[in-house]
Phi, psi and omega in degrees: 000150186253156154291100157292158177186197188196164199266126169317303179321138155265200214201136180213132177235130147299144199225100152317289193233126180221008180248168189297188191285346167273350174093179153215123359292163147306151132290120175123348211276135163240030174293199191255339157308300215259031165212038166295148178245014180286103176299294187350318168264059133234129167215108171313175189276148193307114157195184197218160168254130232218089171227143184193130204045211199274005184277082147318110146265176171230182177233111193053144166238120201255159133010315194255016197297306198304305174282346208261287163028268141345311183273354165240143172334120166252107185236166162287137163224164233246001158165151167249154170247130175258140167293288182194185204296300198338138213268345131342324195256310170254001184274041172229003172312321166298339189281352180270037188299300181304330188295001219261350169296356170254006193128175162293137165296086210252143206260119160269106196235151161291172178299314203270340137339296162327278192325316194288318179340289169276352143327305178275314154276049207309307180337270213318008197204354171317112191311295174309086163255156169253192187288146169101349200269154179284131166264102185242149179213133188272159181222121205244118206273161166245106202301352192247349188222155191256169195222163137325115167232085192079209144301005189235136170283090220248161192237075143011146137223120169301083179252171181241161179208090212044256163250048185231118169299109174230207188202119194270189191208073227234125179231149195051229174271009167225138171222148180266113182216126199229158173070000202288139154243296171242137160260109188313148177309318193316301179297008163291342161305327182276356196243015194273151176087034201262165173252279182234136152247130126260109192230151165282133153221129206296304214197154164328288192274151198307189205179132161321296196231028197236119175297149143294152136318306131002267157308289184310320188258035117286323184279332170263014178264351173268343191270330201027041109041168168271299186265145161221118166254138200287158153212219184021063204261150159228164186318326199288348183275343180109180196272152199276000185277313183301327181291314178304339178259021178268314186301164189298167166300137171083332175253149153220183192257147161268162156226188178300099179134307195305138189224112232246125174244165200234000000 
């Protein structure tokens, strides 16, 4: 059985990012989404910011870190969390160069996550390092047990994103879960009592490793969440002014920018 449990702190989350791996706009695309005059349908690759007390996290470093940035306080920050490899999720890790003035950065992860990393970035890890390079050091998460950021407790949780084990997260009364295709039964248990859910849904239509709209607003009417906000869109979901008036009482679209205090 697990311990729910909830944060003294209050808690405010950013929505970095809220569109799929192609980003809104498409590149090439002239739909009505992606030539929307709508800031809310222009959306960077997914992730989010995590501040309580003097503690920053992110949920992923995408591609688009470098601009997402920007867009928040620089400051240190005290961890990231990774879902899982895919490079919409990890390819802004070079962009945490500036940050290294406050110490190494530290990326929490699985072992097999670890491996592409250091793969992709062998320099960063490299014995000889040189000067400009992110200064980063991993923390190697264990998918069954929760760890320590500080004062906050953070909870694994175990999804699949078709067949690949990836991993949401839920700290206090909000947990994150991107890429979902199924959640193993087991974990559900880790999801009771919730405040905010943040869950992804790509698109109306079904998907390979990916929730529908559909699937996702099954899985929260089973989670029963107070709140929920949709994320990782891709164009194909529509325009976000339409989406806000389609959905139930209690689900919203997040968009870019948007910022939730717990």
């Amino acid at each position: 059985m697990w311990q729910l449990f909830s944060n003294s702190e209050s808690m405010k989350i950013r929505f970095l990012g809220t569109g799929t791996s192609t980003g809104i706009p498409q590149i090439g695309c002239h739909c009505p989404v992606c030539q929307s005059p709508d800031e809310r349908d222009r959306r960077l690759r997914c992730s989010v910011a995590i501040t309580t007390g003097e503690q920053q996290l992110l949920i992923d470093c995408t591609p688009d870190f470098r601009q997402q940035a920007l867009t928040i306080p620089f400051k240190k920050i005290n961890g990231i969390l990774f879902t899982h490899e895919h490079y919409d999720h990890t390819g802004g890790i070079d962009d945490l160069r500036p940050y290294s003035c406050f110490g190494p950065v530290e990326l929490f992860m699985e072992e097999q996550l670890e491996k592409v990393v250091r793969n992709r970035l062998p320099y960063c890890f490299s014995e000889n390092r040189y000067g400009g390079i992110p200064d980063i050091h991993v923390q190697r998460i264990d998918p069954y047990h929760s760890f320590q950021i500080g004062a906050l407790e953070i909870i694994p949780i175990r999804i699949m994103h078709h067949k690949l084990p990836i991993l949401g997260f839920r700290i206090g009364s909000f947990a994150y879960l991107t890429d979902v295709k199924s959640i193993p039964e087991a974990e559900f248990e880790k999801l009771r009592g919730l405040d905010l859910l943040v869950i992804s849904a790509l698109r109306k239509t079904e998907h390979i490793s990916h929730l529908s709209l559909a699937e996702s607003l099954q899985i929260i009417e089973r989670i029963a969440p107070r709140r929920s906000f949709l994320t990782h869109f891709s164009h194909e979901m529509g325009l976000h002014a339409e989406m806000a008036d389609e959905l139930p009482d209690g689900v919203y679209p997040a968009y870019d920018g948007l910022e939730i205090d717990l």
